[in-house]
C-alpha positions as CSV (number, residue, x, y, z in Angstrom):
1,X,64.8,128.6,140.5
2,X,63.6,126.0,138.2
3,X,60.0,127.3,138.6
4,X,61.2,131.2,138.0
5,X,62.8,129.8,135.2
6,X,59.7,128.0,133.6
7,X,57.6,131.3,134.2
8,X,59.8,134.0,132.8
9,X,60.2,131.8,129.3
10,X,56.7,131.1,128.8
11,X,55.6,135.1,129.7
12,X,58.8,135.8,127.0
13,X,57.5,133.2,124.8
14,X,53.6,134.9,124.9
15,X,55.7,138.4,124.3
16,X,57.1,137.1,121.3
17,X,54.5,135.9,119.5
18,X,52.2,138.8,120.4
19,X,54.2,141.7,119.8
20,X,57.3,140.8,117.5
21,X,57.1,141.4,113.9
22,X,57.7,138.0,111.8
23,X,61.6,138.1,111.0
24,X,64.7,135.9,111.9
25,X,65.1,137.1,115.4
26,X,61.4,136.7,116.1
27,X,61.9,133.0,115.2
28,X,65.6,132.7,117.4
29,X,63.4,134.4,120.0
30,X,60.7,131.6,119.9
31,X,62.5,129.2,119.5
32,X,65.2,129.7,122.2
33,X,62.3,130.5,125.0
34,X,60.3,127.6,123.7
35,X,63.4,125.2,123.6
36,X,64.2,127.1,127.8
37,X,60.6,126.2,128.5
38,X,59.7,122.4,127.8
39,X,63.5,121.6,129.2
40,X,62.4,123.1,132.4
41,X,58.8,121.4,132.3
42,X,61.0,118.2,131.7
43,X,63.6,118.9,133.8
44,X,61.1,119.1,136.5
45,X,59.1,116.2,135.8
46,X,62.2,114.3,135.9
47,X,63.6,115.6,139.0
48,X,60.3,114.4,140.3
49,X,59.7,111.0,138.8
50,X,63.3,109.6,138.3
51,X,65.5,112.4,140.8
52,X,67.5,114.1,138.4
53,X,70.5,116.0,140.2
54,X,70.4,113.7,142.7
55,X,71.8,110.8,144.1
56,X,71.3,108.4,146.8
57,X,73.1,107.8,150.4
58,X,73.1,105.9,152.7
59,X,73.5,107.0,156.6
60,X,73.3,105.1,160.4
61,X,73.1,106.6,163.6
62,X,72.3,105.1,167.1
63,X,70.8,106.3,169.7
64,X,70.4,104.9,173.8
65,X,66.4,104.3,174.2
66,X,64.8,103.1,177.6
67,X,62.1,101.1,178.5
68,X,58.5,101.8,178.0
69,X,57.8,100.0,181.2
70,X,57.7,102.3,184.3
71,X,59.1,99.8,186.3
72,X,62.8,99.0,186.5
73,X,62.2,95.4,187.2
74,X,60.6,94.6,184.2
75,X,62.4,97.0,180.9
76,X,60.2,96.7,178.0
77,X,60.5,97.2,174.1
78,X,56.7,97.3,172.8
79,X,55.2,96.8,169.3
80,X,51.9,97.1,167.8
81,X,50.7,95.9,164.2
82,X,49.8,98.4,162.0
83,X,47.9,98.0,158.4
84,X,45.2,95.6,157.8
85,X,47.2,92.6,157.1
86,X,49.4,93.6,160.2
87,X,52.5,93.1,157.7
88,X,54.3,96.1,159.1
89,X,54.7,97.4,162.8
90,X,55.7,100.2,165.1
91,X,57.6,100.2,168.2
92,X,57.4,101.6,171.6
93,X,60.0,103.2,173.8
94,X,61.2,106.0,175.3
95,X,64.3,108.3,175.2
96,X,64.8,109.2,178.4
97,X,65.1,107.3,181.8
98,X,62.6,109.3,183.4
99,X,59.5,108.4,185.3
100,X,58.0,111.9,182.9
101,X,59.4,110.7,179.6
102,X,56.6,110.3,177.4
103,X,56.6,107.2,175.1
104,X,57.9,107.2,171.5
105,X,56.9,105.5,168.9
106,X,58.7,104.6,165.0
107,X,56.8,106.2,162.0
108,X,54.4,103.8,161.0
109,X,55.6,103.7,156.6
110,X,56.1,100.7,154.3
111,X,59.5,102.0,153.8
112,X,60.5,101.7,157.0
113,X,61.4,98.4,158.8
114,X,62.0,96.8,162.7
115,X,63.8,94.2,163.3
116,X,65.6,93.7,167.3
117,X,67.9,91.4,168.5
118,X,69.1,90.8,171.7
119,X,73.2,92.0,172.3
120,X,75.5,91.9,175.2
121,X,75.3,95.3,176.5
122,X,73.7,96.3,179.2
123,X,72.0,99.5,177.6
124,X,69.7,99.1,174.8
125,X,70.0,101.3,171.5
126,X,68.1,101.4,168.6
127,X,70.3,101.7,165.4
128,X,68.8,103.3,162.2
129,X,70.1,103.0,158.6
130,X,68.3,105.2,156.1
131,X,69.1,105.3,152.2
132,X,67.5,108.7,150.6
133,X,67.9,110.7,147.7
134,X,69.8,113.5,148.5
135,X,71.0,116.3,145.7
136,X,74.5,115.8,144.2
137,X,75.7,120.3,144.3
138,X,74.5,123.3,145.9
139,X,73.3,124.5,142.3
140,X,71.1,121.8,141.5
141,X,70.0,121.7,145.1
142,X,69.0,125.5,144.5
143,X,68.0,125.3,140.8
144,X,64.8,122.6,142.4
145,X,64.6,124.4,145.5
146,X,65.6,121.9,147.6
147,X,62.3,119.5,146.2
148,X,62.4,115.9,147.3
149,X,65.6,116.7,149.4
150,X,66.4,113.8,151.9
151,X,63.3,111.6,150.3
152,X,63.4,108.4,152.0
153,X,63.7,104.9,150.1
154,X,64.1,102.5,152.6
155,X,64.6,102.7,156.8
156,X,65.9,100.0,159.1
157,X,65.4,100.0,162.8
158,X,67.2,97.7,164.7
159,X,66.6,97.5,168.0
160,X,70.0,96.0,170.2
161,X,68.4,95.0,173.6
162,X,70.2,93.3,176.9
163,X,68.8,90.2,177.6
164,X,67.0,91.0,180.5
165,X,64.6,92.9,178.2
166,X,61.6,91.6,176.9
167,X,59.7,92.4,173.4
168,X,56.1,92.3,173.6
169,X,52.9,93.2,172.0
170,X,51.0,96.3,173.0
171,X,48.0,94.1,174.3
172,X,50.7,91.5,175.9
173,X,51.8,94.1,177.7
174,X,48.5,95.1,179.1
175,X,47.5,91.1,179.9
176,X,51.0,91.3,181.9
177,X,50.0,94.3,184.0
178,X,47.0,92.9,185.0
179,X,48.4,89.1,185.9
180,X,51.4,91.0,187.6
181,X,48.6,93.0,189.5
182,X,47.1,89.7,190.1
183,X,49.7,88.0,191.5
184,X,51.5,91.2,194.0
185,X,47.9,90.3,196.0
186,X,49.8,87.1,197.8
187,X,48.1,85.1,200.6
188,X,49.1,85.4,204.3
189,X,50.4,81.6,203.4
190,X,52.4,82.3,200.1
191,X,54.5,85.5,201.5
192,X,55.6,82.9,204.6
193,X,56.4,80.3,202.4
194,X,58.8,82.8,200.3
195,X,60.0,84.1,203.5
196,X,60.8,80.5,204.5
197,X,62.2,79.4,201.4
198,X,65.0,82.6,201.5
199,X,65.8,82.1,205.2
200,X,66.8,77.9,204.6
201,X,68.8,79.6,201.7
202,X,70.7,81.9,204.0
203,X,71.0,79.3,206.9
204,X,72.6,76.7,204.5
205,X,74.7,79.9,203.4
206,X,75.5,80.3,206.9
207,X,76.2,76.8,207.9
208,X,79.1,77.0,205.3
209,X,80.2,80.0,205.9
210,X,80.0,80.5,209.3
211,X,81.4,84.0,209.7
212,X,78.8,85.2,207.6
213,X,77.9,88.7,209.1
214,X,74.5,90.3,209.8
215,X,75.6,92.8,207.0
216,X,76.4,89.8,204.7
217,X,73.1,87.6,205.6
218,X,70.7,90.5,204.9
219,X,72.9,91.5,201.2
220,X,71.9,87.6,200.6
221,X,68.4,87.7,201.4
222,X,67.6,91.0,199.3
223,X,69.6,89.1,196.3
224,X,67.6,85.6,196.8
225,X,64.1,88.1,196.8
226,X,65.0,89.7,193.8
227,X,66.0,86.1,192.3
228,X,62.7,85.1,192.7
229,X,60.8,88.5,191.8
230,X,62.9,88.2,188.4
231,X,61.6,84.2,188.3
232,X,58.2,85.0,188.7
233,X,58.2,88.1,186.5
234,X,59.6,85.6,183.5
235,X,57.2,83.2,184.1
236,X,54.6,86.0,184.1
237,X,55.8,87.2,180.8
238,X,56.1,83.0,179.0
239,X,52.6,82.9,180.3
240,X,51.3,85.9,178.3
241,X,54.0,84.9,175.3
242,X,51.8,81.8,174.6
């Protein structure tokens, strides 16, 4: 409305000083469409460089975010440094648990900031406060056309992960593939001496509880395997940490 504004005084202005007669109304005339059209070319510059009609808010929301990781055993949050000084960074997830979910990313902006920290949930979420400039009415809101509506000052990601999750760097992450890769291709001699190291486990189980049933032995020797999957897969992930 502003800009209808701006463009109806000037074409009056032009009017009045091209076909009005000199005389006391001609010089209210000028002066009133004059006075209309440098507050509009004001008001606009000032809704523009210091927000006029507006006023800022600030608003969170959370949402549930999944690992970028296709496997299950090993849930990843992922970063990359963005920038030539690598001062600010965007992270890597997804928003759905499933094997198609495509990977998403935070805007890579100076206004906007990641931070994580672990919590004690088991689902991971990634909280975001934003402050913006938002406009104070309806009118004003309609008098700039909704201009610079929902402009963004500052953005805070925080990423709230379990701590079985692991935060790692885009090429970490590709290192960790190829040592985990590396280390699935066991020797005859190494998968024995696993399998001998759970069964003493279960036998020493067994020799104190010796009612243990098959059921109950074979629960015990699937929990001891993934003990040492998740064991290895930390020591994988130290390994690439360094």
């Amino acid at each position: 409305m502003i800009l209808w504004i701006l463009v109806i005084s000037t074409i009056l202005l032009f009017i009045s000083f091209v076909t009005m007669k000199n005389s006391w109304y001609r010089t209210l005339f000028v002066a009133v469409t004059g006075i209309v059209m440098l507050g509009s070319i004001w008001a606009i510059y000032d809704n523009d460089q210091n927000h006029l009609g507006m006023k800022q808010v600030t608003t969170t929301t959370s949402q549930v975010v999944y690992s970028a990781s296709p496997s299950k055993a090993l849930p990843l949050l992922l970063h990359q440094d963005v920038g030539t000084n690598g001062d600010h960074n965007v992270y890597i997830y997804k928003i759905s648990d499933s094997s198609k979910a495509k990977a998403q990313h935070t805007k890579a902006d100076y206004r906007i900031h990641n931070r994580v920290v672990t919590s004690k949930t088991d689902v991971a979420q990634m909280q975001t406060t934003k402050r913006e400039w938002v406009y104070k009415s309806n009118f004003t809101k309609l008098m700039f056309n909704g201009l610079n509506n929902h402009h963004l000052i500052k953005q805070t990601n925080t990423f709230k992960i379990p701590s079985t999750w692991y935060s790692l760097t885009t090429s970490q992450a590709k290192q960790l593939s190829k040592n985990m890769k590396a280390a699935q291709k066991q020797s005859a001699a190494q998968k024995a001496q696993l399998q001998m190291a759970i069964q003493q486990q279960v036998a020493a189980a067994k020799a104190k509880n010796p009612g243990m049933t098959t059921a109950q032995e074979q629960a015990l020797a699937k929990q001891l395997a993934a003990k040492y999957q998740q064991a290895a897969i930390d020591k994988a992930v130290k390994a690439v940490q360094k």
